[in-house]
C-alpha positions as a Markdown table, in Angstrom:
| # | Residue | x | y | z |
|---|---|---|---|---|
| 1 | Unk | 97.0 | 107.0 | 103.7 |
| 2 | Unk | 98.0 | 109.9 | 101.0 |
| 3 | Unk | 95.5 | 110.5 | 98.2 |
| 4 | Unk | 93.6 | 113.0 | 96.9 |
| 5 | Unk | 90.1 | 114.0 | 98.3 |
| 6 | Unk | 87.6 | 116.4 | 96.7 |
| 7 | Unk | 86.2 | 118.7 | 98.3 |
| 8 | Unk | 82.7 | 117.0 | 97.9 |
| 9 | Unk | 81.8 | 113.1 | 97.5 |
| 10 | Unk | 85.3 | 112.4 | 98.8 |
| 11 | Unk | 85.0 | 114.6 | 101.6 |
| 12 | Unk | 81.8 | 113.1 | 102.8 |
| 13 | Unk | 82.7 | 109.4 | 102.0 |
| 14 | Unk | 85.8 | 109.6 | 104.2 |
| 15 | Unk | 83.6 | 111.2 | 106.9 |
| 16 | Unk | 81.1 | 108.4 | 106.8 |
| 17 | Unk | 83.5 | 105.9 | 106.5 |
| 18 | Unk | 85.3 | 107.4 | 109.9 |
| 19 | Unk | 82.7 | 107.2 | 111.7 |
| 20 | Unk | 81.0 | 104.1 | 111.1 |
| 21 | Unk | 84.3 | 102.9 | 112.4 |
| 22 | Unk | 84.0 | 105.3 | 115.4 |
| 23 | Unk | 80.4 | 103.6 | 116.5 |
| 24 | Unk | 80.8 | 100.3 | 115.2 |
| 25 | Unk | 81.0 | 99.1 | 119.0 |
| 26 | Unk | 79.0 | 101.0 | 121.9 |
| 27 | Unk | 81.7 | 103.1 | 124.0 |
| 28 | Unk | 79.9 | 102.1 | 126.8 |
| 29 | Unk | 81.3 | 98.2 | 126.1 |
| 30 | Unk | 83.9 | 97.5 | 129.0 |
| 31 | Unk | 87.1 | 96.3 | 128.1 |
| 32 | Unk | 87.2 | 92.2 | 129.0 |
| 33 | Unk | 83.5 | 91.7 | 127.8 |
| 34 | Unk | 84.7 | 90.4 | 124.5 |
| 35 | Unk | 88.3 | 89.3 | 126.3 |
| 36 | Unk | 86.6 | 86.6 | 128.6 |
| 37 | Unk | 85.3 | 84.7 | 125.7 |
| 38 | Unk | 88.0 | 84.5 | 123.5 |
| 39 | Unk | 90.2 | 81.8 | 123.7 |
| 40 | Unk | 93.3 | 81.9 | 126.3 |
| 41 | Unk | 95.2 | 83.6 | 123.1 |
| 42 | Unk | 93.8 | 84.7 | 120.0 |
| 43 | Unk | 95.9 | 83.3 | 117.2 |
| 44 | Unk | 94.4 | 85.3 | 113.6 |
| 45 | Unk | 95.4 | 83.8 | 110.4 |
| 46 | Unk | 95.4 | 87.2 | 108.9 |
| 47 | Unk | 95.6 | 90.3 | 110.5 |
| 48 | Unk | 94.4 | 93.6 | 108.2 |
| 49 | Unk | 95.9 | 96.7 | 109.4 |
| 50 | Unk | 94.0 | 99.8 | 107.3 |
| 51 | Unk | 92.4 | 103.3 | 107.5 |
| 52 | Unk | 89.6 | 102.5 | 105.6 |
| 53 | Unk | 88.1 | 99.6 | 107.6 |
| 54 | Unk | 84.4 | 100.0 | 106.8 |
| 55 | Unk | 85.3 | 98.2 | 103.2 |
| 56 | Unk | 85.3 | 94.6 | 105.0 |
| 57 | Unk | 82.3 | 95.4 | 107.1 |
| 58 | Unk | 79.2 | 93.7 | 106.2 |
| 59 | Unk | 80.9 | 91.3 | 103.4 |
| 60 | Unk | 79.5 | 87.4 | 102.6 |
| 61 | Unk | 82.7 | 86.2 | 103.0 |
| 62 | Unk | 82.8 | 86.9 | 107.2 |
| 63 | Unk | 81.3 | 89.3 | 109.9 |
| 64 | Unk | 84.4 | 91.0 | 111.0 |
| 65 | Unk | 82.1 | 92.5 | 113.8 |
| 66 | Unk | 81.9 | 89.4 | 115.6 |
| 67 | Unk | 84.3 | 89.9 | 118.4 |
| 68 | Unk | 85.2 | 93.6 | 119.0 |
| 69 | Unk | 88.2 | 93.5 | 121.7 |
| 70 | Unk | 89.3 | 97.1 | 123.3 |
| 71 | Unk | 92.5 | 97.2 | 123.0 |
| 72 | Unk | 95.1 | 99.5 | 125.5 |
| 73 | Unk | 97.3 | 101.5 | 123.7 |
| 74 | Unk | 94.9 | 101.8 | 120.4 |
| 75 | Unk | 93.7 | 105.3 | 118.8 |
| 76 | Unk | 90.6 | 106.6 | 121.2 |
| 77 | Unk | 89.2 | 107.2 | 118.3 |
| 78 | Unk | 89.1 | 103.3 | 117.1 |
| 79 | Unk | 89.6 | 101.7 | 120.0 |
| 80 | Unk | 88.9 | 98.0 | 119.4 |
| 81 | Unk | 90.3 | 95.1 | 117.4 |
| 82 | Unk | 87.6 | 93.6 | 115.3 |
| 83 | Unk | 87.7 | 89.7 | 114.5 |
| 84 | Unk | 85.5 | 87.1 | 113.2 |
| 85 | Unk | 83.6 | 84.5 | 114.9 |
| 86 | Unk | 86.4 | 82.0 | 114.7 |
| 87 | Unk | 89.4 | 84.7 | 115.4 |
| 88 | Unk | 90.7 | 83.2 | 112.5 |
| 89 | Unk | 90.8 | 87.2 | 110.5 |
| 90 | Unk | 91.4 | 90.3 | 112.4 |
| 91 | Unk | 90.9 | 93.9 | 111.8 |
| 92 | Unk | 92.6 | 96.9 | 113.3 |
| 93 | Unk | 92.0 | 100.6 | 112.3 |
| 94 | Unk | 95.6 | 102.4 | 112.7 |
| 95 | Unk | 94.5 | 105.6 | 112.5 |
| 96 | Unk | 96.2 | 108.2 | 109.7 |
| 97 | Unk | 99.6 | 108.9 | 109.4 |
| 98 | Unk | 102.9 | 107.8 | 110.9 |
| 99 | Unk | 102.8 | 108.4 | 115.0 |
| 100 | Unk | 99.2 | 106.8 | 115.0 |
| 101 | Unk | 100.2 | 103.6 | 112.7 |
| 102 | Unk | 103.6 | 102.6 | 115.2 |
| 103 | Unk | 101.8 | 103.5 | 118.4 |
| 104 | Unk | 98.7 | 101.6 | 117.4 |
| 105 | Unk | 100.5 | 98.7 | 115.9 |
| 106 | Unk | 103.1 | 98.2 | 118.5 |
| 107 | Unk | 99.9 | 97.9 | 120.9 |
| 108 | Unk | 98.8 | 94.8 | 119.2 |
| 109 | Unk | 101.9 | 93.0 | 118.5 |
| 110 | Unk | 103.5 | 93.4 | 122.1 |
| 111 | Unk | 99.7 | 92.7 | 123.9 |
| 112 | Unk | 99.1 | 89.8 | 125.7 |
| 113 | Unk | 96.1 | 88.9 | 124.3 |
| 114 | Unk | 97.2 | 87.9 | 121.0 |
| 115 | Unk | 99.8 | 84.9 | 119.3 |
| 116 | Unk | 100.9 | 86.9 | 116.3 |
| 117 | Unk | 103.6 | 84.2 | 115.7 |
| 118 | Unk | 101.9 | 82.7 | 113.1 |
| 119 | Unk | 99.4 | 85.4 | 111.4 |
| 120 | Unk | 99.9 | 86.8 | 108.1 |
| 121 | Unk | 99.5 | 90.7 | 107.8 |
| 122 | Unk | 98.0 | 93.0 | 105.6 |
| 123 | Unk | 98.8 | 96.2 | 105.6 |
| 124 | Unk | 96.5 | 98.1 | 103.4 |
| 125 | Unk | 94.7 | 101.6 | 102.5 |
| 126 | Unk | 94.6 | 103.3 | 99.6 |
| 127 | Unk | 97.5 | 105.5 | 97.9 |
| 128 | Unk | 98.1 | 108.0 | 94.9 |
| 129 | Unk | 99.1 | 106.4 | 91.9 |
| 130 | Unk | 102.4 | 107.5 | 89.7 |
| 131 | Unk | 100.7 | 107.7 | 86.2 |
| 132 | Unk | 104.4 | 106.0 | 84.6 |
| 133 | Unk | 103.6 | 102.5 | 86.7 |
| 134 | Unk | 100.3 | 102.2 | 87.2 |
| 135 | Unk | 97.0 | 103.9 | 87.2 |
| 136 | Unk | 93.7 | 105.1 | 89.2 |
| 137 | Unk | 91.3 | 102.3 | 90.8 |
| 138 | Unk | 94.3 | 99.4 | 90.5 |
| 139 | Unk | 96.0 | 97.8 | 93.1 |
| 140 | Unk | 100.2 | 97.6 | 94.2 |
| 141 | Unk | 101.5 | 95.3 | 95.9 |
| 142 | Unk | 105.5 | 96.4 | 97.3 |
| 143 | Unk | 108.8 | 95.0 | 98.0 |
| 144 | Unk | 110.3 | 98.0 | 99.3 |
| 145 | Unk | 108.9 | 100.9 | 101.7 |
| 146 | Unk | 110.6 | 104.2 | 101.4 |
| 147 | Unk | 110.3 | 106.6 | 103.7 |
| 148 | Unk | 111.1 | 109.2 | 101.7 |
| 149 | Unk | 110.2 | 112.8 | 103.5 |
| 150 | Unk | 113.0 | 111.7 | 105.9 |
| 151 | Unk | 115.5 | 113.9 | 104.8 |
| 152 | Unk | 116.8 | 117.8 | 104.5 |
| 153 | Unk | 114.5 | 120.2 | 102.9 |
| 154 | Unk | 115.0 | 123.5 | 101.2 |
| 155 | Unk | 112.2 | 125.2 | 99.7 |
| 156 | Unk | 112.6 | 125.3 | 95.6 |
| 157 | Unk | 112.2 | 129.1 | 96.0 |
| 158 | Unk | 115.7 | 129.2 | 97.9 |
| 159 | Unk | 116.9 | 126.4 | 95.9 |
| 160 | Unk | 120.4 | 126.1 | 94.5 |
| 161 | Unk | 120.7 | 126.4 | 90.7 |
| 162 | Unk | 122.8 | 123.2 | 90.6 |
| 163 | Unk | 120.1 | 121.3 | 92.5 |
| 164 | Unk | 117.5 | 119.3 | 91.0 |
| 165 | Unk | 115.1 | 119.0 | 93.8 |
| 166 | Unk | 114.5 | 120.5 | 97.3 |
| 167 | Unk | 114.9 | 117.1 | 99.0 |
| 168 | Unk | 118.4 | 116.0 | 100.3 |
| 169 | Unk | 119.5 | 113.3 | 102.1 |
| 170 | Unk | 120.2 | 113.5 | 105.7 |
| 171 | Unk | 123.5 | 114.0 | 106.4 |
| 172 | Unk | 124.5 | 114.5 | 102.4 |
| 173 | Unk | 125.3 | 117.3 | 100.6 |
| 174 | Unk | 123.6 | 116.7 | 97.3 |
| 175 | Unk | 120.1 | 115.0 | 96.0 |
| 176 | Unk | 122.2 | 112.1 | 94.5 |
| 177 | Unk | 124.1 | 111.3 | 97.9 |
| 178 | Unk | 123.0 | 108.3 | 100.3 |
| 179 | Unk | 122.1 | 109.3 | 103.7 |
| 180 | Unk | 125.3 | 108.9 | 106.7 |
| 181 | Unk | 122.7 | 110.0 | 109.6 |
| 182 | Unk | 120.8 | 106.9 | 109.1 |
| 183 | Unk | 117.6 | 106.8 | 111.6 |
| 184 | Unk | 116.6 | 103.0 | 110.9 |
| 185 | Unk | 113.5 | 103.6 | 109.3 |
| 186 | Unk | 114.2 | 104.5 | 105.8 |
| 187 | Unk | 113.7 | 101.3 | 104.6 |
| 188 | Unk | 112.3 | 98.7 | 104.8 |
| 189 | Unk | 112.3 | 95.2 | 102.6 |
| 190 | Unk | 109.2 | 92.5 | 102.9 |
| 191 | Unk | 109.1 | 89.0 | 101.5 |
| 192 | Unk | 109.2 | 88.9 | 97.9 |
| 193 | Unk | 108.1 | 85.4 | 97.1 |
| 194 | Unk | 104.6 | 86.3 | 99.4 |
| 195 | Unk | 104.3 | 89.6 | 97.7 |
| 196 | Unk | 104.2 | 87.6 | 94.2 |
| 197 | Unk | 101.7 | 85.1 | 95.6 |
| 198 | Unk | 99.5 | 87.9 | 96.9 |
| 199 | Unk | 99.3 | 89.3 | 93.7 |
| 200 | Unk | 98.8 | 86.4 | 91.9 |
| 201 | Unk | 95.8 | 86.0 | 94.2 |
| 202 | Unk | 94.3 | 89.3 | 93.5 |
| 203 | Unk | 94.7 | 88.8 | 89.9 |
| 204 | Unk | 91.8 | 86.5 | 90.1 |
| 205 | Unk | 89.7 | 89.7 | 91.1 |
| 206 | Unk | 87.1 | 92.0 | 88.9 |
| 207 | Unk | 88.0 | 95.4 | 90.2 |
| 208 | Unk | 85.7 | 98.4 | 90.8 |
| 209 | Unk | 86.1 | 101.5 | 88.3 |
| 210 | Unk | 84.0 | 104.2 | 87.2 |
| 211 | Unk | 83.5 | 106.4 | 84.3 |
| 212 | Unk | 84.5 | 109.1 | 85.8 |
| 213 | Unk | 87.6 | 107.4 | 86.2 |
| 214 | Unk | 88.0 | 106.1 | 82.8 |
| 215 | Unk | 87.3 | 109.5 | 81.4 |
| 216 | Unk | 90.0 | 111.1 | 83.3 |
| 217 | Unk | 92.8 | 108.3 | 82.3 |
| 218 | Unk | 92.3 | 110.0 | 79.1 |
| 219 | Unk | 94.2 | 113.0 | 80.0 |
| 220 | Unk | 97.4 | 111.4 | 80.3 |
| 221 | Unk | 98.0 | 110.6 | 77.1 |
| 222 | Unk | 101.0 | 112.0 | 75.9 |
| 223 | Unk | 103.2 | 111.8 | 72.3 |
| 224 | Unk | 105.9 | 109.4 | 74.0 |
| 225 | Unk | 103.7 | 107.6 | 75.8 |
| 226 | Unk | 105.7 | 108.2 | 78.7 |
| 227 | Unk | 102.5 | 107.7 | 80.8 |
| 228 | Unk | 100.7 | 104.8 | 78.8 |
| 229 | Unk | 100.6 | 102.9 | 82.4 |
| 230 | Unk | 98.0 | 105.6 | 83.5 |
| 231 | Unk | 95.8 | 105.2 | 80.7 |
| 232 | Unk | 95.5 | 101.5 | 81.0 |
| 233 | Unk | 92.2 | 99.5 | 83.3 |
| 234 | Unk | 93.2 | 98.9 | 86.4 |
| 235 | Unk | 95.4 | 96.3 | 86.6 |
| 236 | Unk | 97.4 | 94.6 | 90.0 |
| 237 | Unk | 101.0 | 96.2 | 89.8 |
| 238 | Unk | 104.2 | 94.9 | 92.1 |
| 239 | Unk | 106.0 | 97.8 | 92.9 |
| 240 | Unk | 107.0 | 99.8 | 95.7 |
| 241 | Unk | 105.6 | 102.7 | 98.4 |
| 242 | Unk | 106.9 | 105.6 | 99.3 |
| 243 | Unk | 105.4 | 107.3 | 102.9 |
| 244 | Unk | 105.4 | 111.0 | 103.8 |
| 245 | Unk | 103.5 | 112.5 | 106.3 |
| 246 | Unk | 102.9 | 115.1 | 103.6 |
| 247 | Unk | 100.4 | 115.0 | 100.7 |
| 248 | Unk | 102.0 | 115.9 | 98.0 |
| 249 | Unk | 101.2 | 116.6 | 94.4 |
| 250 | Unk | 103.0 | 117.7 | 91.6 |
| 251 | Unk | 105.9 | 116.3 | 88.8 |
| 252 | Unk | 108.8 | 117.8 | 90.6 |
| 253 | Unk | 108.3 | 116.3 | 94.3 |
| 254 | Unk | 107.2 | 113.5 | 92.3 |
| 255 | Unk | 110.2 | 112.5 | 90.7 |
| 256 | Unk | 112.1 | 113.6 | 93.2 |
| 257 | Unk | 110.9 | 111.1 | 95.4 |
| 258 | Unk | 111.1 | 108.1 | 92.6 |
| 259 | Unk | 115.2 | 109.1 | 92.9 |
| 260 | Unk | 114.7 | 108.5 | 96.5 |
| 261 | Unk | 113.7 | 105.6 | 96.3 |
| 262 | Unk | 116.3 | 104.6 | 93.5 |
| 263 | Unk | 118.7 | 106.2 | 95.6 |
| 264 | Unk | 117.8 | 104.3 | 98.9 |
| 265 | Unk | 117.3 | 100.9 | 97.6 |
| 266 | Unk | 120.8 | 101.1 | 95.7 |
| 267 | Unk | 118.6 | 101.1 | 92.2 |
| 268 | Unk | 116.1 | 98.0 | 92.8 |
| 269 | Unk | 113.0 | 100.2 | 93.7 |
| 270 | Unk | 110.4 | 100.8 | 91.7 |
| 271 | Unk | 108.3 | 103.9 | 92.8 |
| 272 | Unk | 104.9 | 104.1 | 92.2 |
| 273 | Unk | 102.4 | 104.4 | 95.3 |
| 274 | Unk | 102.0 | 107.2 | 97.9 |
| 275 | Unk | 100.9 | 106.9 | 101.3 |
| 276 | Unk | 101.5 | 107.6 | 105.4 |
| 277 | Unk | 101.6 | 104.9 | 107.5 |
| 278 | Unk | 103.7 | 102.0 | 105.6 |
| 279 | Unk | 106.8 | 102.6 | 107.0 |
| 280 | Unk | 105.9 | 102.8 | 110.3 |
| 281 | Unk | 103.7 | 100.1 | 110.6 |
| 282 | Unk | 106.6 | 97.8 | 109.1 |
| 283 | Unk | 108.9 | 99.3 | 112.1 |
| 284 | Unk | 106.8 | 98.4 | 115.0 |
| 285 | Unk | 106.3 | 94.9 | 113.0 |
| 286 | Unk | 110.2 | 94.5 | 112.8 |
| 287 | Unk | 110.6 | 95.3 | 117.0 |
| 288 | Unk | 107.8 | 92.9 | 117.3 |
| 289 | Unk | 109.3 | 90.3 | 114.9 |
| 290 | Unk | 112.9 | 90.9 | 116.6 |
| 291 | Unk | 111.3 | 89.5 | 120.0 |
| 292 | Unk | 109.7 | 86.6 | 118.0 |
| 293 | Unk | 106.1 | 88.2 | 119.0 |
| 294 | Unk | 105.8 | 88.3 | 114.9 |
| 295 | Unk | 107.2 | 87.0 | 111.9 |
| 296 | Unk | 108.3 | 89.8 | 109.8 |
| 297 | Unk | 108.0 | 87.1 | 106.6 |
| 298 | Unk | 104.4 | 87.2 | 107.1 |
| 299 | Unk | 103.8 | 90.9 | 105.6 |
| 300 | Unk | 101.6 | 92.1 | 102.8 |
| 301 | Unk | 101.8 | 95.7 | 101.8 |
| 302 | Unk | 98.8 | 96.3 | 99.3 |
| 303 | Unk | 97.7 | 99.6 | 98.3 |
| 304 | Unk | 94.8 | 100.7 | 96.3 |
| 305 | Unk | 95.3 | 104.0 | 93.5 |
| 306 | Unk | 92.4 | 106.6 | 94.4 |
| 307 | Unk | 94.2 | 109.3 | 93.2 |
| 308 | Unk | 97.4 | 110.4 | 90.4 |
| 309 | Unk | 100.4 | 111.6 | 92.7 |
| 310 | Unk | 100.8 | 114.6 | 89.9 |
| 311 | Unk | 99.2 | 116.5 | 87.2 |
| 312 | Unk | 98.4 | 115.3 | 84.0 |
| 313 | Unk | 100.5 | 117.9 | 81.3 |
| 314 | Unk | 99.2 | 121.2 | 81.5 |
| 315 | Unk | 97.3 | 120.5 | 84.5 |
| 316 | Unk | 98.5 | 122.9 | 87.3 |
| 317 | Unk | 99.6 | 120.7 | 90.7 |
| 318 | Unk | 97.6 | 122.5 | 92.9 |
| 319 | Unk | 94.4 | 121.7 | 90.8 |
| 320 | Unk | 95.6 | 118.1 | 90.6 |
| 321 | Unk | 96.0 | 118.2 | 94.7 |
| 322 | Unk | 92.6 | 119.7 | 95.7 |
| 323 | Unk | 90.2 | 120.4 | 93.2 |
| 324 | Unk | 90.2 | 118.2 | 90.4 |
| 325 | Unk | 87.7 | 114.9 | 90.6 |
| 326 | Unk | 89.6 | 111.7 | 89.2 |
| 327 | Unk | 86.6 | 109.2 | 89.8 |
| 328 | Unk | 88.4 | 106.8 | 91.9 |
| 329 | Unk | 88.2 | 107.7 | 95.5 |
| 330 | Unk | 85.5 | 105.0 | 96.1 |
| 331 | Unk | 86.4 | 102.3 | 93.5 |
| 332 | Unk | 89.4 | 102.2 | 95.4 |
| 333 | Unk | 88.2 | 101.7 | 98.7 |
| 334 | Unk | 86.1 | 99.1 | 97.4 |
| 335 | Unk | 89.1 | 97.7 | 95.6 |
| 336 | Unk | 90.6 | 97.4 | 99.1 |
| 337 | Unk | 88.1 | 94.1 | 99.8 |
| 338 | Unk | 87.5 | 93.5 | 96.2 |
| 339 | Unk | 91.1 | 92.9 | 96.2 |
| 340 | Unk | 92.3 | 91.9 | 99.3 |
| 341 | Unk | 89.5 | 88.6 | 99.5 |
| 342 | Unk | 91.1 | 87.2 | 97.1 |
| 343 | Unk | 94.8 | 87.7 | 99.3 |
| 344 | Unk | 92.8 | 86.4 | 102.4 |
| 345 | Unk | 90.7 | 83.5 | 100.8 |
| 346 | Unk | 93.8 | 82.1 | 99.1 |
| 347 | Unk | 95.6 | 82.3 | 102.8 |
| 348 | Unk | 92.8 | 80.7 | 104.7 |
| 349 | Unk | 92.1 | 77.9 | 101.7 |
| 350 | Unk | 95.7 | 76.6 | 101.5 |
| 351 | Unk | 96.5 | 77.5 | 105.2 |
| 352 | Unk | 97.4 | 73.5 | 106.3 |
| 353 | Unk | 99.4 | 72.9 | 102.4 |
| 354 | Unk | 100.9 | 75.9 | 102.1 |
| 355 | Unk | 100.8 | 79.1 | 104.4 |
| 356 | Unk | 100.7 | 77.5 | 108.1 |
| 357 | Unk | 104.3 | 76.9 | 107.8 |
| 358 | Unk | 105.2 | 80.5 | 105.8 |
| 359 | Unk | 106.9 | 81.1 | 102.6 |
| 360 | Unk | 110.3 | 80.9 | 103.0 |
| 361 | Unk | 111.3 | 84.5 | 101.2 |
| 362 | Unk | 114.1 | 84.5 | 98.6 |
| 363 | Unk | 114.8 | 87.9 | 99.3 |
| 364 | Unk | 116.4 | 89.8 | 102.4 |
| 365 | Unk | 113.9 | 91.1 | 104.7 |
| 366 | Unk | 114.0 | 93.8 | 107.5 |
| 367 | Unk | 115.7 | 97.0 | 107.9 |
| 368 | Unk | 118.3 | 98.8 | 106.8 |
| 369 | Unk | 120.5 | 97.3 | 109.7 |
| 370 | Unk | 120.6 | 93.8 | 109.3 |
| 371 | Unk | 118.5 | 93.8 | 113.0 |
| 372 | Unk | 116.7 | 90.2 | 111.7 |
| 373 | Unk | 119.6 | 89.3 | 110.6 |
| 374 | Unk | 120.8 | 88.4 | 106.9 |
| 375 | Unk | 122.7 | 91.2 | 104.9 |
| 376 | Unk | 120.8 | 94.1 | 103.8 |
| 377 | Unk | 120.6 | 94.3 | 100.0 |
| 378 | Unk | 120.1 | 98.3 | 99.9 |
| 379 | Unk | 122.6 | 101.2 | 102.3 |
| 380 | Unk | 125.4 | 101.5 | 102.7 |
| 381 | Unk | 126.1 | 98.1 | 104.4 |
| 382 | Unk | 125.6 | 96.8 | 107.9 |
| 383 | Unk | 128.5 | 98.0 | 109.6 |
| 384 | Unk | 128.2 | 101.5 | 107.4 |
| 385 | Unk | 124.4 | 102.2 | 108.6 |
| 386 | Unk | 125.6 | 101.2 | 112.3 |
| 387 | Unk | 127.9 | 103.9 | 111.8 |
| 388 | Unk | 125.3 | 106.2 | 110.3 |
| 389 | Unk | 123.3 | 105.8 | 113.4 |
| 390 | Unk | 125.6 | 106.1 | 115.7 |
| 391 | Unk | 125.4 | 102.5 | 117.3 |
| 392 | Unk | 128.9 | 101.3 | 117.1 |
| 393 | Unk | 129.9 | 104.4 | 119.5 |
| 394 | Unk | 127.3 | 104.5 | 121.9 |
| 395 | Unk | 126.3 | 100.9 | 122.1 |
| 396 | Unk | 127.7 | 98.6 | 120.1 |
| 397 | Unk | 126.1 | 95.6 | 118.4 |
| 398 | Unk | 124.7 | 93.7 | 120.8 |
| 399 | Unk | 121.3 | 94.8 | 119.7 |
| 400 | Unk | 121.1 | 93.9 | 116.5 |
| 401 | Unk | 121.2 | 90.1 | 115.4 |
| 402 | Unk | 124.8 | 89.1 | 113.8 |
């Protein structure tokens, strides 16, 4: 989750928010009291996975709090799996960042308790917005996940003359290079024909704004309208995410990471959302998916603009980062369910039609090996990223699909 926070109402609504999640079940529950009940496996339709839970609690739609399952391996600080009466939608808080998103997903999708064969998954929270695609209090919906702070960095005070940003590729010499140490994770590609459907869903929505919100859009209006998108209503956008650990603000880091992401998806990206836990949510989803525990098919990656990932012109970037109050932080959030209920309801209405035998994606899907099989459409090429990573020397390919 990257977006910007004032140092006031922000502050204090993420702080609530955190910890009605934190006390939404006594600690004092023991683990099978919910377990025993439930049926021999619980098979959710939909499965959210988001920081900001508290926007689905207490909605008409469903009582999310109906089952609350402690879960082994989740954060300690949000412990338990939260499902309705029927199972049939389930909630898990990952925690921020990266190392809290894999560790707590990878709980879920390899635990017993659970069929994830079937469920659909939503993988939500809210973002910072680039003001060229879209703007504050809308909603993205992505193809591609870029993790995009995966690479060399230098910083621009020690900078090169000849470079044009601090960021380099791991194991390339210049900006404009593609990465030959290749990790796995750098990208990763979900089911285009479901992201389109998903955003035709939340199309049907009203979303929350403000007018602090609107007022601010007005600051991005510039003589080549090189940032009309920003000054728009919030609108649903498909486009893509790029994670980092690291908040960021500012036009530099900014478009340095959009050339990441047009670098690393051989052009087809289009950057416009920011946040921390995409990419490695999506990886413990594809080891999952690769032991048919999931079906990497099944993925939604929504994300919600509280914030603009850099500074209107003149605006200083640090004043952009911390100070400045864009209106959107809590439109977003409730963007998140204002959204997102239209995504679920249009899942659960057409589930025996449509969705209980999946949308058959058009698109490849996985990582930048190949591991679910079908040739990646971004890198450097199976065999090359192998090579990248090392695999063909130290063990071959016997595990990834051929």
């Amino acid at each position: 989750m990257l977006f910007f926070r004032s140092l006031s109402a922000g502050l204090l609504f993420a702080s609530s928010s955190l910890l009605s999640a934190v006390t939404a079940k006594p600690a004092s529950w023991p683990y099978n009291a919910e377990v025993k009940h439930a049926p021999h496996k619980i098979t959710p339709k939909v499965f959210i996975f988001e920081p900001e839970a508290s926007a689905w609690w207490g909605i008409p739609e469903f009582d999310l709090l109906a089952h609350n399952i402690t879960i082994p391996g989740a954060s300690p600080l949000f412990p338990d799996v939260h499902c309705t009466a029927d199972y049939s939608v389930c909630q898990l808080i990952t925690g921020e960042g990266e190392i809290n998103a894999a560790v707590t997903v990878s709980s879920i999708a390899f635990s017993p308790l659970f069929d994830l064969t079937h469920t659909y998954f939503l993988v939500a929270g809210i973002a910072g917005i680039n003001p060229k695609v879209g703007t504050i209090c809308g909603v993205t919906f992505a193809r591609f996940a870029i993790q995009v702070a995966l690479q060399y960095e230098i910083d621009l005070r020690e900078l090169p003359h000849n470079y044009s940003t601090g960021y380099i590729p791991q194991g390339a010499h210049a900006p404009d290079q593609y990465p030959t140490s290749i990790y796995g994770t750098e990208v990763f590609e979900v089911n285009s024909e479901l992201r389109s459907i998903a955003a035709s869903f939340a199309r049907e929505a009203a979303l929350a704004d403000s007018d602090m919100a609107k007022k601010y859009r007005s600051n991005y209006v510039t003589a080549n309208g090189v940032y009309e998108a920003a000054t728009q209503t919030p609108s649903v956008v498909e486009c893509d995410v790029a994670t980092s650990d690291v908040y960021y603000s500012g036009t530099l880091l900014s478009e340095g990471f959009d050339n990441t992401t047009q670098l690393l998806t051989n052009g087809t990206g289009k950057y416009c959302a920011t946040a921390q836990e995409d990419n490695a949510t999506l990886q413990a989803l594809l080891r999952s998916s690769y032991h048919n525990r999931t079906d990497f098919s099944r993925i939604i990656v929504m994300r919600t603009a509280s914030d603009f990932e850099r500074p209107y012109p003149g605006q200083l970037a640090i004043d952009n980062l911390m100070y400045a109050d864009q209106g959107a932080f809590e439109p977003a959030v409730q963007n998140l369910y204002i959204a997102g209920i239209k995504v679920i309801s249009g899942i659960l209405n057409a589930w025996d039609t449509t969705f209980a035998a999946g949308i058959r994606p058009s698109n490849y899907i996985g990582d930048i090996f190949g591991t679910l099989g079908g040739r990646p459409d971004f890198g450097p090429g199976r065999k090359g990223a192998l090579a990248g990573a090392g695999v063909i020397t130290k063990r071959g390919f016997g595990m990834v699909r051929r």
